[in-house]
Each structure stands twice: as C-alpha cells, then as structure tokens.
VODOMI-295779 format. One record per residue (C-alpha): x, y, z; residue number from 1. Coordinates in pm, 1 decimal, decimal comma. Layout:
residues N
<pt east="X" north="Y" up="Z" n="NUM"/>
...
end
This chain:
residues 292
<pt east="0,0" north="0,0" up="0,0" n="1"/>
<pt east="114,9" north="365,1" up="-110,7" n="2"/>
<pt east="86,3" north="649,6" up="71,0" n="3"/>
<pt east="260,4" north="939,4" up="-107,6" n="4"/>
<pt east="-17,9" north="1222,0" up="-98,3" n="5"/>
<pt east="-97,9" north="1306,1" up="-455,5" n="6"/>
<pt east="-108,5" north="1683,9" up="-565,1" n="7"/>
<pt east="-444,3" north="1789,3" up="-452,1" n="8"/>
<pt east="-384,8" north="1663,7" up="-114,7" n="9"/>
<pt east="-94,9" north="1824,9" up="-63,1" n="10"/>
<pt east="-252,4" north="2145,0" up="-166,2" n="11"/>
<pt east="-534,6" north="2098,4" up="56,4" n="12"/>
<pt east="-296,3" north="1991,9" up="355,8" n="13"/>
<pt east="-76,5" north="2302,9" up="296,1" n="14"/>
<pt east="-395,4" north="2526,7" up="246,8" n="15"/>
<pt east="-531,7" north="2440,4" up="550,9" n="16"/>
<pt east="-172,7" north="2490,8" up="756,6" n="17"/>
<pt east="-161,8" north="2822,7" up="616,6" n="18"/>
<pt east="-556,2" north="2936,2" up="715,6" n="19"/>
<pt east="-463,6" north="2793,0" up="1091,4" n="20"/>
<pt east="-143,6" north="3007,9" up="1082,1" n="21"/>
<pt east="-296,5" north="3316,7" up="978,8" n="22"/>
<pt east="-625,3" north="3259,0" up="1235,1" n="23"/>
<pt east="-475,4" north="3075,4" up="1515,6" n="24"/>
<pt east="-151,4" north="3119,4" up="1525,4" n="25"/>
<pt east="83,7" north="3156,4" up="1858,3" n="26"/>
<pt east="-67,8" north="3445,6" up="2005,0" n="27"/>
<pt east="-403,3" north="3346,7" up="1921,4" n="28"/>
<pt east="-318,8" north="3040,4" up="2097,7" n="29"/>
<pt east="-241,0" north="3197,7" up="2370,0" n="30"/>
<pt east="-513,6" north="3421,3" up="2419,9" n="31"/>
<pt east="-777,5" north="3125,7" up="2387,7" n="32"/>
<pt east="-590,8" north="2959,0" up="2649,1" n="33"/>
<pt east="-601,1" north="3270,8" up="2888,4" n="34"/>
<pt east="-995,0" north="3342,6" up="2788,5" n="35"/>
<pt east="-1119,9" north="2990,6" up="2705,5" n="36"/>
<pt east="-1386,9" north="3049,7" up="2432,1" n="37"/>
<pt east="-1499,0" north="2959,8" up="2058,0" n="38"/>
<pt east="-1416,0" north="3238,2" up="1759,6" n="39"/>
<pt east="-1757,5" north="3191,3" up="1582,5" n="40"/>
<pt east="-1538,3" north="3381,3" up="1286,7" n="41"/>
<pt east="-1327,7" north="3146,9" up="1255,0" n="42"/>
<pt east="-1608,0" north="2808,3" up="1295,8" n="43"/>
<pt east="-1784,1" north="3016,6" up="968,9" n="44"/>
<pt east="-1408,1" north="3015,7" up="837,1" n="45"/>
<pt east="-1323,6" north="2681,9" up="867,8" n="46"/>
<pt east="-1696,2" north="2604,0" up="769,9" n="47"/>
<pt east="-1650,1" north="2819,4" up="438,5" n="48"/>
<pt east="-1279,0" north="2622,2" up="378,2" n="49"/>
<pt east="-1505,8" north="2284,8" up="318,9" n="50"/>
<pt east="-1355,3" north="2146,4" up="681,5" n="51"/>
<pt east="-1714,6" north="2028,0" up="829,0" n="52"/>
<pt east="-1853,2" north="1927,9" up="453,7" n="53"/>
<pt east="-1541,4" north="1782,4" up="343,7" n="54"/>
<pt east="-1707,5" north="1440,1" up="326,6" n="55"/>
<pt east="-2069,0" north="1507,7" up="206,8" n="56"/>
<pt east="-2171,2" north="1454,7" up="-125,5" n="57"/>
<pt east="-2091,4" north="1746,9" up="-388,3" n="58"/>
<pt east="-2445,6" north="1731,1" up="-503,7" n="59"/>
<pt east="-2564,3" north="1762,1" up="-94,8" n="60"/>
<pt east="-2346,6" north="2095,8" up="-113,3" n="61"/>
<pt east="-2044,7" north="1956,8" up="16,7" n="62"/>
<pt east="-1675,1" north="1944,7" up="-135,7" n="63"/>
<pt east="-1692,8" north="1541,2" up="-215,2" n="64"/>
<pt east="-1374,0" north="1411,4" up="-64,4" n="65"/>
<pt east="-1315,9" north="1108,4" up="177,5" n="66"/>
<pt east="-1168,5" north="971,1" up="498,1" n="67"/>
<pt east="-822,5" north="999,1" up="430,1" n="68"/>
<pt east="-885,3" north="1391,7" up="307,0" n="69"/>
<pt east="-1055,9" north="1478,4" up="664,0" n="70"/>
<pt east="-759,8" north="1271,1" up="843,9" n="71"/>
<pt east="-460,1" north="1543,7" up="678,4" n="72"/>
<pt east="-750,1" north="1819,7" up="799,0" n="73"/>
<pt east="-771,6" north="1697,2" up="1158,7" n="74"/>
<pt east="-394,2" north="1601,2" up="1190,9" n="75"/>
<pt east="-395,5" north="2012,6" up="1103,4" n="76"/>
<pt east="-598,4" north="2082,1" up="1347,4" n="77"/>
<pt east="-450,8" north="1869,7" up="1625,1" n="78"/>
<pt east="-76,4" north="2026,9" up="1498,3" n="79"/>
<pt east="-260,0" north="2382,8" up="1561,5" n="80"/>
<pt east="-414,1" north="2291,9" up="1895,9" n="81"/>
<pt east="-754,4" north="2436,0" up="1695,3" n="82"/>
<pt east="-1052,7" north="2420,3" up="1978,0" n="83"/>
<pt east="-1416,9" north="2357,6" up="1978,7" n="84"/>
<pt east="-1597,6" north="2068,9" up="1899,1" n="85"/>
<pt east="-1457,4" north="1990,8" up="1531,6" n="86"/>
<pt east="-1494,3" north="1608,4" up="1533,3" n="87"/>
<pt east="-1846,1" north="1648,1" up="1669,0" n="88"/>
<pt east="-1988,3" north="1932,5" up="1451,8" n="89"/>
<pt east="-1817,6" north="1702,4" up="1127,1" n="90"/>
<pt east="-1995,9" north="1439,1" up="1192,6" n="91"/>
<pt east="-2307,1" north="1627,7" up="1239,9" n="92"/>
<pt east="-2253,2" north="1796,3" up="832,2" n="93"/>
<pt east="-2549,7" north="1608,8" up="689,8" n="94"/>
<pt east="-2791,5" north="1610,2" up="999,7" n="95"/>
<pt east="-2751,9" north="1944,7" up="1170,1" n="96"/>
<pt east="-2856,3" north="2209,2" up="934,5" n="97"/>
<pt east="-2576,6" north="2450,1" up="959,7" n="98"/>
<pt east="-2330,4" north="2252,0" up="1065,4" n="99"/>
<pt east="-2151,8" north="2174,6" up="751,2" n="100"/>
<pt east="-2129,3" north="2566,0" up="697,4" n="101"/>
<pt east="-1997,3" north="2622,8" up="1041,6" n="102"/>
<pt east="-2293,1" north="2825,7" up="1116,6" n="103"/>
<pt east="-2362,4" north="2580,4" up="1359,3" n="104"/>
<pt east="-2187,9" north="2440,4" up="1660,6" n="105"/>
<pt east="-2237,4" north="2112,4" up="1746,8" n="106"/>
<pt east="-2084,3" north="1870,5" up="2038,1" n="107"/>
<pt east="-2121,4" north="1508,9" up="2069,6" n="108"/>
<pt east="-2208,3" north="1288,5" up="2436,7" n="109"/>
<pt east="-1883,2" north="1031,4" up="2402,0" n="110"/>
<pt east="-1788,0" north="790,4" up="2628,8" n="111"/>
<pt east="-2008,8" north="990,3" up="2902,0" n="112"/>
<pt east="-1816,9" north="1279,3" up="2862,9" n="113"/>
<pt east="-1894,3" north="1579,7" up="2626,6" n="114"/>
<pt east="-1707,7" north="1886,8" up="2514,6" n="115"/>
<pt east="-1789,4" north="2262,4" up="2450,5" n="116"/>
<pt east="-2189,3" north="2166,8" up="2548,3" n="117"/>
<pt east="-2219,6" north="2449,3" up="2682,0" n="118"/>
<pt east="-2164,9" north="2688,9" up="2408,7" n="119"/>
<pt east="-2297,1" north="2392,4" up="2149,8" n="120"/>
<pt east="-2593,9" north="2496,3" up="1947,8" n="121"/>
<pt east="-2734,8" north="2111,8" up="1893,1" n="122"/>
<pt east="-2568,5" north="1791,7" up="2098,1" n="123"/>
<pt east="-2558,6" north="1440,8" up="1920,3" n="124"/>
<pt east="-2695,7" north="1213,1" up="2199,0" n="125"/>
<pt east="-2867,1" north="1276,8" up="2502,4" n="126"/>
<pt east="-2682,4" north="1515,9" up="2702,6" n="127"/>
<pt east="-2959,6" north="1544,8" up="3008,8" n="128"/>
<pt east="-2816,4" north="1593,9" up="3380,0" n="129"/>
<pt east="-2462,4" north="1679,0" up="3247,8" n="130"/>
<pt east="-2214,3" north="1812,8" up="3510,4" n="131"/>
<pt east="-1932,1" north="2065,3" up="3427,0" n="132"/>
<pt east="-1609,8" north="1950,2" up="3510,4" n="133"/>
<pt east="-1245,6" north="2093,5" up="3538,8" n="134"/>
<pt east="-1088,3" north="2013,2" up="3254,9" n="135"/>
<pt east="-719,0" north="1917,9" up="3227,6" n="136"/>
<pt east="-709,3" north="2117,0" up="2912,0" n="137"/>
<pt east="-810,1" north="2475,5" up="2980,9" n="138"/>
<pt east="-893,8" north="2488,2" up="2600,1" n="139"/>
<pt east="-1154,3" north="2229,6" up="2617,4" n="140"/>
<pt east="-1453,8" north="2252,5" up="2899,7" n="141"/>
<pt east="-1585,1" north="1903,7" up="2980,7" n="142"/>
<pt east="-1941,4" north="1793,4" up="3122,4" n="143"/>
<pt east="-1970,7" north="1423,8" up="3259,7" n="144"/>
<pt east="-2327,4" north="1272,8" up="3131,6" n="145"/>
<pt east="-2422,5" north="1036,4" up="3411,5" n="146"/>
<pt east="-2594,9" north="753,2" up="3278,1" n="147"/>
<pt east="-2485,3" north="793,6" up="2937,6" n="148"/>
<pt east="-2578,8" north="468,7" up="2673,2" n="149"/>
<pt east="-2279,7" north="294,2" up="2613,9" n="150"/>
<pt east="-2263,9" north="217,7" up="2223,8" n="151"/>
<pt east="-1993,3" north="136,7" up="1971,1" n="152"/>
<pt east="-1760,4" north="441,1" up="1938,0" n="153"/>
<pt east="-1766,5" north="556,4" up="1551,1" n="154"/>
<pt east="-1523,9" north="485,2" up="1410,4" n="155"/>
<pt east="-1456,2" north="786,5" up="1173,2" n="156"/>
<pt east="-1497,1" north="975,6" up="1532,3" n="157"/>
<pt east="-1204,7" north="767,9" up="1658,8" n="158"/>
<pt east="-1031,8" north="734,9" up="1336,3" n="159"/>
<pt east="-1060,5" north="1142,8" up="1311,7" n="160"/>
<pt east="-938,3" north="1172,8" up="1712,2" n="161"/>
<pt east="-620,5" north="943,0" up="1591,9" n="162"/>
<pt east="-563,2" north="1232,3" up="1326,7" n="163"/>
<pt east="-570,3" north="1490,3" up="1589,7" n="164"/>
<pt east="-372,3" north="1297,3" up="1778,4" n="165"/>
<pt east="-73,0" north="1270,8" up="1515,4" n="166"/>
<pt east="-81,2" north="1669,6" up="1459,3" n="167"/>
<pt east="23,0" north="1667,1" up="1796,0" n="168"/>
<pt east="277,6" north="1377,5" up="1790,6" n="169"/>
<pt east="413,2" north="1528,3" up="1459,7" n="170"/>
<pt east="429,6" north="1927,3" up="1605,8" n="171"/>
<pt east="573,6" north="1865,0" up="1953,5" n="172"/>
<pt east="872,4" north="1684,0" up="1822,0" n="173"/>
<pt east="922,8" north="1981,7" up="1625,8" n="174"/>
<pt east="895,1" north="2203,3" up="1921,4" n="175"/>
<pt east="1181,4" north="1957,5" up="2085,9" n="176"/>
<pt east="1407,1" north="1983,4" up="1798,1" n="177"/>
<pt east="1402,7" north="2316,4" up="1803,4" n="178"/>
<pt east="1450,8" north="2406,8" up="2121,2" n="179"/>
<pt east="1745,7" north="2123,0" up="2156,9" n="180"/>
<pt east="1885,3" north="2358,7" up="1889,8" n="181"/>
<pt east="1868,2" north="2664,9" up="2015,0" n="182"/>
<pt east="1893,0" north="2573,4" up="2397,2" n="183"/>
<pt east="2310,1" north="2554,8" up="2509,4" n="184"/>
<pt east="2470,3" north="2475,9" up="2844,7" n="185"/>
<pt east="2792,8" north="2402,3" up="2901,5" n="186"/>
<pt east="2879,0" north="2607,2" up="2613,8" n="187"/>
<pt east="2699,0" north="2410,9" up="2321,7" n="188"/>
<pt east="2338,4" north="2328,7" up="2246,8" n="189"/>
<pt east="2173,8" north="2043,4" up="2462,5" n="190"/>
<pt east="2059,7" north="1843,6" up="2148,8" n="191"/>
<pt east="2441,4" north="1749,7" up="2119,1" n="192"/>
<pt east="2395,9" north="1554,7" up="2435,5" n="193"/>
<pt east="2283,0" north="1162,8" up="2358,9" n="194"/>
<pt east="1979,4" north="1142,2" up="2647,8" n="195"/>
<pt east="1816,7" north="1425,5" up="2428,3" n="196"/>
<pt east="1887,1" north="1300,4" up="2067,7" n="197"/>
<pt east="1764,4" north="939,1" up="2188,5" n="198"/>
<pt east="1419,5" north="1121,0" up="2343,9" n="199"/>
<pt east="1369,4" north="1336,6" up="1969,1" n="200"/>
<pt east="1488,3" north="1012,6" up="1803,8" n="201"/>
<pt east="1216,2" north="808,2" up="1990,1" n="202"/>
<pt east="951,9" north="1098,2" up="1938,2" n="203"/>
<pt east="1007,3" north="1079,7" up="1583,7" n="204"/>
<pt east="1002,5" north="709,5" up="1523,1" n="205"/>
<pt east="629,4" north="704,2" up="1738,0" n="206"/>
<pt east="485,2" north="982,4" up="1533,9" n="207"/>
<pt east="583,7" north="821,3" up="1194,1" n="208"/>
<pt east="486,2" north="477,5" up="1306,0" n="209"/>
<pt east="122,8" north="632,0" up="1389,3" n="210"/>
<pt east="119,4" north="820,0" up="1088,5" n="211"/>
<pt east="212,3" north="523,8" up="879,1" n="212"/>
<pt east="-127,1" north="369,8" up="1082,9" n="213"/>
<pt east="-362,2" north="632,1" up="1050,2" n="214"/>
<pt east="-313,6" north="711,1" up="653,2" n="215"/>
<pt east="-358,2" north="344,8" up="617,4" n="216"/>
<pt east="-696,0" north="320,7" up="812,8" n="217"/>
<pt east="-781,9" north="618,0" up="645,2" n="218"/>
<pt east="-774,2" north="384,6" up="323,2" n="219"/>
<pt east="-916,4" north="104,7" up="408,0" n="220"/>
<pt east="-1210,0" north="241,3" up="753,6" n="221"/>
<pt east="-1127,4" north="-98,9" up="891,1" n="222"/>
<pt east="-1257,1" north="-69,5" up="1214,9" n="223"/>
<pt east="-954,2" north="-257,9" up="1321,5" n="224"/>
<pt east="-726,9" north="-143,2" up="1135,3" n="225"/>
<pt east="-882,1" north="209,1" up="1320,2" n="226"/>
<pt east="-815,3" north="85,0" up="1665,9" n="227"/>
<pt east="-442,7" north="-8,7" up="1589,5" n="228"/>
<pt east="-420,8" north="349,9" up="1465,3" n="229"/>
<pt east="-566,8" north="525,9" up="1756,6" n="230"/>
<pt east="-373,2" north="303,6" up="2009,8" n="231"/>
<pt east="-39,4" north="427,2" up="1819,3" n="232"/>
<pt east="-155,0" north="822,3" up="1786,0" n="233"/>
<pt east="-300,1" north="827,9" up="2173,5" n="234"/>
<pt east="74,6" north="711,3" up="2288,1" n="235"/>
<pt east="266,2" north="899,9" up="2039,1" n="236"/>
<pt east="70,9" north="1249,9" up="2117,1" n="237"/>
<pt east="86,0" north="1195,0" up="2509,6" n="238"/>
<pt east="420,4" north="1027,9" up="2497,3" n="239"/>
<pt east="566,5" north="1250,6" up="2275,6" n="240"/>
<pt east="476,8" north="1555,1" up="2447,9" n="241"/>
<pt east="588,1" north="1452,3" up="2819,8" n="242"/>
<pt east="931,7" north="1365,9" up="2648,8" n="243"/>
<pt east="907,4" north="1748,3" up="2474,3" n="244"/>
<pt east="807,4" north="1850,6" up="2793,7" n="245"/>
<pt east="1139,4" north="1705,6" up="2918,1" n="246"/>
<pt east="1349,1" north="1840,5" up="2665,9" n="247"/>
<pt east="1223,6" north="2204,0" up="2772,2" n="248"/>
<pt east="1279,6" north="2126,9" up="3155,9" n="249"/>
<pt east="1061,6" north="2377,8" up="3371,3" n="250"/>
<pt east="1038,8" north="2600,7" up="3131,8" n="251"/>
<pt east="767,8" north="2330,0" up="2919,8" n="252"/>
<pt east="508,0" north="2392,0" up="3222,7" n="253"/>
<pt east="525,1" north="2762,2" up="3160,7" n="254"/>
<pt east="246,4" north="2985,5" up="2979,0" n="255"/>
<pt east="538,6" north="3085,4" up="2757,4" n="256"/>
<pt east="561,0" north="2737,4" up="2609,3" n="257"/>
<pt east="342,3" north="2600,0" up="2386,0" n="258"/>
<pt east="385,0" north="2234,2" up="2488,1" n="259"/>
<pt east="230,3" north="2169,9" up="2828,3" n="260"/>
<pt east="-87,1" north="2273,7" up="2617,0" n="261"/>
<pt east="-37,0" north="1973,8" up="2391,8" n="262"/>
<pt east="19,8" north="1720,2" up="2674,9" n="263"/>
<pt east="-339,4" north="1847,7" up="2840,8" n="264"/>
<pt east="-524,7" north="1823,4" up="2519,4" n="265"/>
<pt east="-324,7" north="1467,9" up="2456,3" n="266"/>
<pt east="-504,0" north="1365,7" up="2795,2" n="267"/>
<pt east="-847,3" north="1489,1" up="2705,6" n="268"/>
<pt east="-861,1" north="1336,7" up="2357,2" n="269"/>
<pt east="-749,8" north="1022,4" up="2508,8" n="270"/>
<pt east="-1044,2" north="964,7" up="2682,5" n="271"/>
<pt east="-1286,7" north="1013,4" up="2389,8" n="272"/>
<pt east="-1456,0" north="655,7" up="2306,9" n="273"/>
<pt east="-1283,1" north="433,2" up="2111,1" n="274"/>
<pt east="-904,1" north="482,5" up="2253,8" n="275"/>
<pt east="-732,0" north="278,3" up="2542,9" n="276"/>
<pt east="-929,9" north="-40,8" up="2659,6" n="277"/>
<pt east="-1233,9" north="-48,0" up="2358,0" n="278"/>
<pt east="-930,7" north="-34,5" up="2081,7" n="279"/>
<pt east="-724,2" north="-321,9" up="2307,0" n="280"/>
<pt east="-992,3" north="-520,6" up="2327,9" n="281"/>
<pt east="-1107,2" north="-506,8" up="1956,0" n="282"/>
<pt east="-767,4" north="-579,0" up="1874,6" n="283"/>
<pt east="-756,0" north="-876,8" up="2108,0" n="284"/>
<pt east="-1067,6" north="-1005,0" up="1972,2" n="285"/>
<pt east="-955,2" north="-976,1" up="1622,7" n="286"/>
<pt east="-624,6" north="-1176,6" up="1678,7" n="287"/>
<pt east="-859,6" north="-1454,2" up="1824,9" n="288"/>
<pt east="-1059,4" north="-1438,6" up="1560,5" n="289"/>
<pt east="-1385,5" north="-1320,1" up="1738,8" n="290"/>
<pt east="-1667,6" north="-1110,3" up="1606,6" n="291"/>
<pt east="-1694,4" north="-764,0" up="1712,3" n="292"/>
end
C-alpha cells in the first residue's frame, strides 16, 4: 500500500496549515488559552474552507472528498491545537442544518463525557443531567453525562481523534528539535547531548509509526485497522509531548511554552470513546478471531 499524498492533497494539507497560521496562530493560541472560548469567525471560516462538509456529497453541497482527506484536515488541526468541537460538529454535516457551513456548533455525548456543550448549538446524543467539570485542558470545557448509553464508538470519530492525535505527535517533536537547537549549556546546544537526541529520536520514530497507521486506516475504515491506529496516535501524542516537555525542563510547564498545552489536550482526547481499553480489546478479539 502507497501512501505518497498526490497533488491535490498536498494542496489541501498546505492550504489548511496556512488558514490555521494566519487565524490561530501563537498568540491566538495563547489568548484562547487565557480566555477559554470559541471564535464563531473562525467556525464560519473553517466552515466556508469545506472542513465540516469535506465528506458530504458534492451534489448535498459539500466538497466530495473522503476519509483519508478529513484525516490530513484533523492532523492540522490537532498540529494547531484548533478548539471547539470539530470532530463532533463534522460528523453532524449532513444532519444538523448549519453545521456543515460552520454556522452551527455542534458537540457530541462520548464515552459519558462531552465537550464545549455548553456553548454547542445542537448535541448528538442525550446530554440530560450533564455536570461541568475541570478540565485538564483549559482549552476544552468538559461535562460528565451520568448515565450515558454505552454504544460502539464511531469509528470515523475515533479514526478522526487518531488524526488529531498525530498533529500533535508530529508538532511537539518539532517544538523539541528546536529548542534542543537553540537551547546551550555548558557552552553548546543540549541536542548534542545523547539522552536528548535518543528522546527526539524516539519521538520521531512514534509519530511516523502512527502516521504510517492512521493514513492506512484512512484507506481502508477498517474498524480494526482504526483501533491499531488510535492506540499508536493516543501514545505517540501523550508520549511525545511529556518527552518534549522534558526536553524544555521547567520552562515546558510555563504559559510561555506552547507544549504543556499539547500534553493536556493529549489527555483529554485520550479519553474520547474508542481509545485505550475499547481499541485493546477489539484488537484482542480480532487476533482470536472473534466477532466484534
């Protein structure tokens, strides 16, 4: 199986990089984290760039692409740290009307737990007797649904959670590398030392490993073939940024730096249906040749 991105994927990758740098760059970043809210601008934005109806038919109004188009647009998003309820409110394209413009917000009840509900315009599932919670990530407000029905996670919603999950992988080892570059003591910079190039070495081999994973489910939305992906992106995103975090020293829990952000969204993401024990398990009952 090939994976070199052809032409118009590439474009649409690149495109999409360049709207999230010019909309939510650093110091938008920043401020979102310091004054947690949703930019309704930039939902219409990202609605008007094709990101919610990237999937849906072009003759239902939508731009007529596929799973492994929306995975290079959420592994964007994930690289960006982009927040709201973007997994949710793509899903939700051809049922919510709105949604696929990004005139609509929409959040999702997963796994018991639901995000941005308060500020959501329409919830997928029932979403009654919710409780707020405090949130790891201060980008992303949780509510616990007590009672919620336990169902099969979807597996576009975890295969499109593994995406997010690689943008993070992918950008924190860049964040590593740089500052292993830039960083000296003892008069040179720490990435000559071996303890750091073995963690970027290790942070690089996890993020291409997932990514390998995740294009490949992309291709074929085996639903096992999903869970092996998401297993791979949860450990490379949360891995991946503890050992950035490590490569900064204190200064990675700082405000300043943009990684202790990625390890907190890492954690949330990771608890989204369809990661840890469901994927283990319908891996486990795959190698034993069970029906799922």
């Amino acid at each position: 199986m090939r994976f070199r991105l052809s032409g118009e994927q590439r474009a649409l990758r690149e495109g999409m990089r360049a709207l999230l740098a010019r909309r939510f760059g650093g110091e938008a970043l920043r401020a979102a984290a310091g004054a947690p809210g949703l930019d309704r601008d930039l939902w219409r934005e990202l609605g008007a760039a094709g990101f919610f109806a990237l999937r849906l038919p072009e003759a239902e109004g939508g731009v007529g692409l596929g799973l492994p188009e929306a995975v290079l647009l959420f592994e964007e998003a994930g690289r960006a740290l982009l927040t709201g309820p973007l997994v949710a409110t793509h899903l939700a394209a051809a049922q919510v009307p709105g949604a696929a413009a990004g005139e609509a917000v929409v959040a999702r009840v997963d796994g018991g737990l639901a995000e941005w509900l308060a500020g959501a315009d329409a919830v997928l599932g029932d979403a009654s007797g919710a409780v707020p919670l405090r949130s790891a990530d201060p980008l992303t407000p949780l509510h616990r649904v007590p009672g919620a029905a336990t169902a099969a996670p979807d597996p576009v919603a975890v295969l499109l959670t593994a995406a997010e999950q690689l943008g993070t992988a992918a950008r924190v080892g860049e964040l590593a590398v740089q500052h292993a570059r830039t960083r000296e003591q003892f008069g040179q910079p720490i990435g000559a030392f071996q303890a750091v190039k073995h963690l970027c070495a290790e942070m690089l081999v996890r993020a291409e490993t997932a990514r390998a994973a995740v294009y490949a489910a992309a291709v074929t939305a085996d639903r096992v073939d999903i869970a092996a992906a998401r297993l791979l992106a949860d450990e490379a995103a949360v891995r991946g940024a503890r050992d950035c975090l490590q490569v900064h020293g204190g200064m990675g829990f700082t405000w300043e730096a943009e990684v202790h952000l990625h390890l907190k969204r890492a954690w949330v993401r990771a608890r989204r249906g369809g990661g840890g024990t469901e994927s283990e398990e319908m891996l486990a009952a795959d190698l034993l040749g069970h029906t799922f």
